[in-house]
C-alpha positions in Angstrom: -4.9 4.4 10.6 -5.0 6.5 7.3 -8.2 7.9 6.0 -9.0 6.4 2.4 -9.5 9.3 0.1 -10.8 7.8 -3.8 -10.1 10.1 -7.0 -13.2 8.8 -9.3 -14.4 9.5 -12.4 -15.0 9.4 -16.1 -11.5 8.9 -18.5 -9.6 11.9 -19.5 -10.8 14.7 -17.1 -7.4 14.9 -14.8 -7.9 12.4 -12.3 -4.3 11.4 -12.7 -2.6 14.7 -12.9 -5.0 16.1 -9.8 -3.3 12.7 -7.8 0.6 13.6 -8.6 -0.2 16.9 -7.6 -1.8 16.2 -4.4 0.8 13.5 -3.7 3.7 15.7 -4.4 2.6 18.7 -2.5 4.4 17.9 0.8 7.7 17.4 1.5 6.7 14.4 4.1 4.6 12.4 1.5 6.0 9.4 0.4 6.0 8.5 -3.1 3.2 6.6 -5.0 3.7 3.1 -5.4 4.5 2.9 -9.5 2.2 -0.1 -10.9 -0.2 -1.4 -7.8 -2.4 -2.3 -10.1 -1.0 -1.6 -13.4 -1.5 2.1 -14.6 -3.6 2.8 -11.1 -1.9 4.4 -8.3 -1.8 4.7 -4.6 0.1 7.4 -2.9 -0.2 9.5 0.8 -0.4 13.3 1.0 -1.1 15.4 4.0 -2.7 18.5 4.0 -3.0 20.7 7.5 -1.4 18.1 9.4 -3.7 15.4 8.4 -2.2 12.6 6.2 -4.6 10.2 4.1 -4.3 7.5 1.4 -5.1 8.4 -1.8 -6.4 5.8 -4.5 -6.6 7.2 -8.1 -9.1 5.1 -9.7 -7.4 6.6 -13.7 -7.3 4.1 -16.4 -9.9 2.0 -15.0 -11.7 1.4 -18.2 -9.7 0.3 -21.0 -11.9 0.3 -24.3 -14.4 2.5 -25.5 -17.2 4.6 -23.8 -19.9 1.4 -24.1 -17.5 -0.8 -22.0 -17.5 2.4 -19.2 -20.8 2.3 -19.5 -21.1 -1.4 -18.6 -18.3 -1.1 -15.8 -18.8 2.3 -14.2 -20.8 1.2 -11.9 -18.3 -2.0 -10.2 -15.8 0.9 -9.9 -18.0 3.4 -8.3 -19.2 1.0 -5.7 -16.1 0.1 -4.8 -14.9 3.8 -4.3 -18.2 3.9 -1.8 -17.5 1.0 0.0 -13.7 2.0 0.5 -13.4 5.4 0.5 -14.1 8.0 3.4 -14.0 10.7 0.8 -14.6 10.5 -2.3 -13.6 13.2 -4.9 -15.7 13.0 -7.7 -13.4 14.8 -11.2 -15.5 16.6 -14.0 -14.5 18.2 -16.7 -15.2 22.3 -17.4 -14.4 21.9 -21.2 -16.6 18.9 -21.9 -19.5 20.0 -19.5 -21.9 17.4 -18.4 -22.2 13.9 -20.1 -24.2 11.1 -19.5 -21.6 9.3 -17.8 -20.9 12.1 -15.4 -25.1 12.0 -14.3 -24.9 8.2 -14.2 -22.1 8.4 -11.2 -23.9 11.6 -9.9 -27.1 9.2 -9.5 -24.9 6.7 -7.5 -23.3 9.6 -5.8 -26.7 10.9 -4.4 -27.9 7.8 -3.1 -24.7 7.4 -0.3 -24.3 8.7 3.0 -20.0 9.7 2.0 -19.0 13.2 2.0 -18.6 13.8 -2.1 -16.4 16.6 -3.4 -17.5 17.9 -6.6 -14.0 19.2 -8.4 -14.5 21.3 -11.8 -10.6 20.8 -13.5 -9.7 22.3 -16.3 -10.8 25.9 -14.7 -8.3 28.4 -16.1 -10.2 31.4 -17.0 -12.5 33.7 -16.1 -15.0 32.4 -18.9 -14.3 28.5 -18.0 -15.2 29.4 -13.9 -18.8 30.3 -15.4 -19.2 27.6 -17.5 -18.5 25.3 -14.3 -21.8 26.7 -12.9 -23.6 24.5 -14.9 -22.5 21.6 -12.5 -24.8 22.3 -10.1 -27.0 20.7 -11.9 -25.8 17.4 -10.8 -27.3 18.0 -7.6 -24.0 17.2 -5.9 -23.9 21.3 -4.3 -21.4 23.2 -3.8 -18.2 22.5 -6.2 -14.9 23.4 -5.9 -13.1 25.0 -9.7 -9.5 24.0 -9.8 -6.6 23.8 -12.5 -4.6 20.5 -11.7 -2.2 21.4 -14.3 -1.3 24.7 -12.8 -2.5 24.3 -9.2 -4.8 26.8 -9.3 -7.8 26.1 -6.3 -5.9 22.5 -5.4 -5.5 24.6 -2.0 -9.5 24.8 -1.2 -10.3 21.4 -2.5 -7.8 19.9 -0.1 -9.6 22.1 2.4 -12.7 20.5 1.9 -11.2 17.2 1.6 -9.6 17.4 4.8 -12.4 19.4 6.8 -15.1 16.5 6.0 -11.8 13.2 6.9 -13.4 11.3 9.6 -11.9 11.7 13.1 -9.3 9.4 14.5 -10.6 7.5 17.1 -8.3 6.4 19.7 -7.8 3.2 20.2 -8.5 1.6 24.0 -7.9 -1.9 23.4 -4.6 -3.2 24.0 -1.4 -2.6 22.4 -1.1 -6.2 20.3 0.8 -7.2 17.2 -0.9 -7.0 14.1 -0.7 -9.8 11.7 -2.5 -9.0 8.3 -3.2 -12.0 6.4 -3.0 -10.3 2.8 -2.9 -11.8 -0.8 -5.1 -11.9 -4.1 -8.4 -13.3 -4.0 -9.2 -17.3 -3.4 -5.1 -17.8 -2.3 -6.4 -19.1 1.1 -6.4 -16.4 3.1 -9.6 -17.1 4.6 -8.9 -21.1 5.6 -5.5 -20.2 7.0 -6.5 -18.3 9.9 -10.2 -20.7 10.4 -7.1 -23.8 10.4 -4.8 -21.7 13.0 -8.1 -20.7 15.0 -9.9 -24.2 14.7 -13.0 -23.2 14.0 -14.9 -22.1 10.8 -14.8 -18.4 11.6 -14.3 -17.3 7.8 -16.7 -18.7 5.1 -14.5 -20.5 2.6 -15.9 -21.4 -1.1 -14.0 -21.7 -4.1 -15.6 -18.2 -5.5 -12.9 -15.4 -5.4 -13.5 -12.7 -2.7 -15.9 -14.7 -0.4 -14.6 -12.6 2.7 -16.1 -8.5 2.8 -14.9 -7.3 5.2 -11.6 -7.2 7.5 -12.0 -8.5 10.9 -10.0 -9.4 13.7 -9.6 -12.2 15.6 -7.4 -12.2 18.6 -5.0 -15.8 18.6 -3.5 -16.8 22.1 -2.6 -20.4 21.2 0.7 -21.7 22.3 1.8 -18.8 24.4 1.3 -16.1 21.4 -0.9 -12.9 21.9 -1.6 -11.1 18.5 -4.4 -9.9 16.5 -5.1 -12.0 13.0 -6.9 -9.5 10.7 -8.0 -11.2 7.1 -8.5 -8.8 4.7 -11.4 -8.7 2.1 -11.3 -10.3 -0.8 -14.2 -8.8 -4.2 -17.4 -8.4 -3.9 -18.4 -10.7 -6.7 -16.4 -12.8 -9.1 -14.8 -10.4 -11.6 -14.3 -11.2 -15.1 -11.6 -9.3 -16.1 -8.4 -9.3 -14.1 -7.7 -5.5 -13.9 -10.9 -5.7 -11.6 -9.6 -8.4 -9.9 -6.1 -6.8 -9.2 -8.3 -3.3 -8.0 -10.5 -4.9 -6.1 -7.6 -7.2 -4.2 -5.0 -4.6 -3.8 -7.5 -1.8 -2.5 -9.3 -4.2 0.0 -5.8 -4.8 1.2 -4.9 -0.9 1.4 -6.2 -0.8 5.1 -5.1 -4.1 6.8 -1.6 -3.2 5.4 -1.6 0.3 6.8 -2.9 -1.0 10.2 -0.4 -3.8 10.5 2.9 -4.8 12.5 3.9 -7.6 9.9 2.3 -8.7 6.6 2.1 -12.3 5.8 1.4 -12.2 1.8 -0.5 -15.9 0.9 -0.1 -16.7 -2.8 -1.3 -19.5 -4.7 1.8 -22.1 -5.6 0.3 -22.8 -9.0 -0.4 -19.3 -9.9 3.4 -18.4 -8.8 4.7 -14.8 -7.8 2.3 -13.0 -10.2 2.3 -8.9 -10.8 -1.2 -9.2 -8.8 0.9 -10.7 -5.7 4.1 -8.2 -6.4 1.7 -5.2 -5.8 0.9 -6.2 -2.5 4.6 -7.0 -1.8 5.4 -3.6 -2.8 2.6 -2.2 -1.2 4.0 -3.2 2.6 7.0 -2.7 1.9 6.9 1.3 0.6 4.6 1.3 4.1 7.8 -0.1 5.9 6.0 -3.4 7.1 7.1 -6.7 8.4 7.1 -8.7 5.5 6.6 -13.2 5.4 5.4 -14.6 2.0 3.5 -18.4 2.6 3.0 -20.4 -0.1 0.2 -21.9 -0.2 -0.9 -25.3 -1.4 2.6 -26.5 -1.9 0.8 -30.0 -1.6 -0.7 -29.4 -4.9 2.8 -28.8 -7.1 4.7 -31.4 -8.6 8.1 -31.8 -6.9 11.5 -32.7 -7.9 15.0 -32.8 -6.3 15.5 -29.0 -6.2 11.8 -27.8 -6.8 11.0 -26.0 -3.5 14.9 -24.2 -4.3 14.3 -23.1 -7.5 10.8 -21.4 -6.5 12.2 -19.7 -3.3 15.1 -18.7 -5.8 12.6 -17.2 -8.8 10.2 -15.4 -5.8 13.8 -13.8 -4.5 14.1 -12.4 -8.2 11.4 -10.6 -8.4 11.8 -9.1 -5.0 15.5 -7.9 -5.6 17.0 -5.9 -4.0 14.8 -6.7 -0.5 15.7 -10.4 -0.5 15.8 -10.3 3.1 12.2 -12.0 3.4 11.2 -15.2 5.1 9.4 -17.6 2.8 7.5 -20.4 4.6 6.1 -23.1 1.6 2.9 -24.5 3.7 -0.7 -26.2 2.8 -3.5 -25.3 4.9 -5.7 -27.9 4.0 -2.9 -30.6 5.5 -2.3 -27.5 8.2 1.4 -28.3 6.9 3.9 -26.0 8.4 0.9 -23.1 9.5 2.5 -22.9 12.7 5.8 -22.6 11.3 4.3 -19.3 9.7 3.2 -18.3 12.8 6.1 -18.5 14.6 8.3 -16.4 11.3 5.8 -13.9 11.7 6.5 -13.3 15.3 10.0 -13.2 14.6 9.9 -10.5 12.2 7.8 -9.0 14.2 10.8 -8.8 17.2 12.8 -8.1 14.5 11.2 -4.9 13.5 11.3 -3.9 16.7 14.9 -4.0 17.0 16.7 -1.0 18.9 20.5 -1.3 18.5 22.6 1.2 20.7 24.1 3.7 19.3 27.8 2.9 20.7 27.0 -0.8 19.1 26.4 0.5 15.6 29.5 3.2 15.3 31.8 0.3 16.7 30.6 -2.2 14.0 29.9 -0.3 10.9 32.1 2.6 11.1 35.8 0.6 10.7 33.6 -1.4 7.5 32.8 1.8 5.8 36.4 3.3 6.9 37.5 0.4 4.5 34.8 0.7 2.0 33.8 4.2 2.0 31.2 6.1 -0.5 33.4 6.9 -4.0 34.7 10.2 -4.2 32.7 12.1 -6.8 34.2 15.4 -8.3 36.9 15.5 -6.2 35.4 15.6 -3.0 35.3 12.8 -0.4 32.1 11.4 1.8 33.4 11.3 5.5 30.9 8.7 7.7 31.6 10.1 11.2 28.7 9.4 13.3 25.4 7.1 13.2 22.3 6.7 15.2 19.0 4.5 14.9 16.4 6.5 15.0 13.0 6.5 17.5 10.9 5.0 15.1 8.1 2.1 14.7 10.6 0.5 12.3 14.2 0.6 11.8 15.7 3.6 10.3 19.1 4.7 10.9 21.1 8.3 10.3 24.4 8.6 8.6 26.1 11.8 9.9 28.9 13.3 7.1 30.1 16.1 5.8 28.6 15.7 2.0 25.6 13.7 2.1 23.9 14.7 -1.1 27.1 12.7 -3.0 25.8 9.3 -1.2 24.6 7.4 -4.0 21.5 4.5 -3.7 24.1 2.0 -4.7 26.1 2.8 -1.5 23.6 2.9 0.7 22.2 -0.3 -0.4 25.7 -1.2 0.5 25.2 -0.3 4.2 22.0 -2.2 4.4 23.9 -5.0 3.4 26.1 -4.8 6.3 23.3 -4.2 8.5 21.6 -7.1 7.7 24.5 -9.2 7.7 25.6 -7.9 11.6 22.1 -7.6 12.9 19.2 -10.0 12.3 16.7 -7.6 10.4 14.8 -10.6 8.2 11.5 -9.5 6.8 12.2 -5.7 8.3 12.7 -3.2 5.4 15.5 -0.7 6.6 15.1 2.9 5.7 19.0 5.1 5.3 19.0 8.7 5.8 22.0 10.8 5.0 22.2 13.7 7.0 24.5 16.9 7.5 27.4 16.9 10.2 
């Protein structure tokens, strides 16, 4: 699993523009995650062959400097409590401020590597201004330009040299069912009412749960580990909080997991809080079931339980492809029933499809439907694999495959999906030169 690397500090020092660069720097990094949690982002960079997540914590405040004052320190606990590194931005221009000593306080008191990182260093008179931030007592620092790149090179180094080891796992090989959502959506009583017992402490206060755990469920011939992620801290008053706290507890259990099963509130509906997460295990390629929870509670009509599945499909175009199992776990209606969709997608994402299979299916489909033609020159489909991976990605060999537009390969997954049973898998399409 990914270490958890946090960007913190004070508004307006470069937070954001130090996280594009670091996320861009590699050709294998996938792309940030546009609007986790509004204007926050969430990305993966490598560095030395070691990949990590990256959480930039910019545009956490919204307000002036008193309400950062009063909120600074929610944001840098969290970072702490998260984080395995924690890069901790100043600003070479604007020297020390008050704000910057009050997280340098917080900063001295944990036992988490801290990187000190100077920005804004672009001249020999700016490097010796940055001396003066020794005085934070945070030691060594590291003078970079995330504009320009200059010294992005050593900070990484530090970053990466003080990453936790992996540790190798020795316990068996079992699915991994993450039981994911925003806080007080019933995470917490759905695996106590699949378990049977009051393993979870369930109250009507958001984020009850701290921490993730696992529990291993062998009921009814299934063998698979439940892992319920944390929910906040404390009850939050304002709902960007909320939305950090929920989408960065869930950062981890998502990374770590076979198939997600998102639980969301029936009366609070398909909200941008809930869509993150969606998102969020879907750019990491994971089985994906969404449960909604306490149907019992909503007001039906003739075509009620339609018309919601229909609105959730919506806002998850164009991967429609997703089980949705309405259940209530306080009348344990249909819980099972999620169970068992989850271990489907879970086969499902584990799909190998032979090669000779998929070239006699899909290549006389795109032989009748092939890519347009685009400045004269024609796409030519002549060979395609599924490749060794976790999840299912497949290669298109052809003689142009830069002129293969998203349109047309959204086009193929179509057919996929319609020929092989991929429900709740996201399907990654590769072009690639014959």
């Amino acid at each position: 699993m990914n270490s958890i690397v946090a960007v913190i500090g004070r508004p307006n020092v470069g937070k954001s523009t130090l996280f594009n660069r670091m996320i861009k720097r590699r050709e294998a990094i996938v792309d940030s995650v546009s609007g986790v949690t509004r204007d926050r982002h969430y990305g993966k960079s490598d560095w030395n062959g070691r990949e990590f997540t990256l959480i930039d914590t910019g545009g956490y405040v919204i307000g002036s400097d008193d309400v950062f004052e009063k909120e600074i320190d929610k944001q840098v606990e969290l970072a702490i409590d998260e984080a395995d590194v924690i890069i901790f931005v100043v600003d070479v221009i604007t020297g020390i401020t008050p704000m910057d000593e009050d997280v340098s306080k917080l900063l001295r008191k944990i036992n988490k590597p801290v990187v000190l990182c100077v920005n804004k260093v672009d001249s020999n008179k700016n490097r010796t201004d940055a001396l003066e931030f020794y005085n934070l007592g945070l030691g060594e620092y590291y003078s970079i330009s995330a504009t320009s790149g200059g010294g992005t090179g050593e900070l990484l180094d530090a970053v990466v040299e003080r990453l936790p080891e992996r540790e190798l796992e020795e316990e068996e090989d079992l699915p991994k069912f993450a039981v994911v959502g925003r806080p007080n959506a019933g995470k917490s009583s759905f695996i106590n009412a699949l378990i049977g017992e009051d393993r979870y402490i369930v109250t009507d206060i958001p984020g009850t749960t701290r921490d993730s755990i696992d529990t291993r469920y062998t009921r009814f011939g299934f063998d698979f580990k439940l892992v319920d992620t944390a929910g906040i801290r404390r009850k939050a008053k304002v709902k960007e909080d909320l939305e950090f706290y929920s989408v960065m507890r869930s950062v981890r259990a998502i990374e770590n997991a076979d198939v997600c099963l998102i639980v969301m509130d029936a009366s609070r509906g398909f909200d941008s809080q809930v869509q993150s997460i969606f998102w969020l295990a879907e750019k990491n390629r994971k089985g994906i079931v969404i449960l909604v929870n306490k149907w019992d509670l909503v007001e039906k009509e003739t075509n009620t339980m339609k018309d919601f599945e229909a609105k959730i499909r919506r806002e998850i175009s164009p991967f429609v492809d997703v089980p949705i199992v309405f259940i209530s776990v306080l009348n344990k209606q249909r819980i099972y029933k999620a169970i068992e969709t989850a271990v489907e997608v879970y086969k499902n994402r584990s799909t190998k499809i032979k090669t000779r299979v998929l070239n006699d299916i899909l290549l006389p489909i795109i032989a009748e439907n092939p890519p347009p033609a685009l400045k004269g020159k024609y796409v030519k489909i002549k060979y395609i694999t599924q490749l060794p991976t976790p999840q299912p990605q497949f290669a298109f060999f052809c003689n142009l495959p830069q002129y293969v537009k998203d349109s047309y390969k959204r086009f193929i997954e179509n057919k996929l999906r319609q020929e092989f049973n991929f429900n709740g898998v996201p399907i990654s399409i590769y072009m690639r030169k014959k």
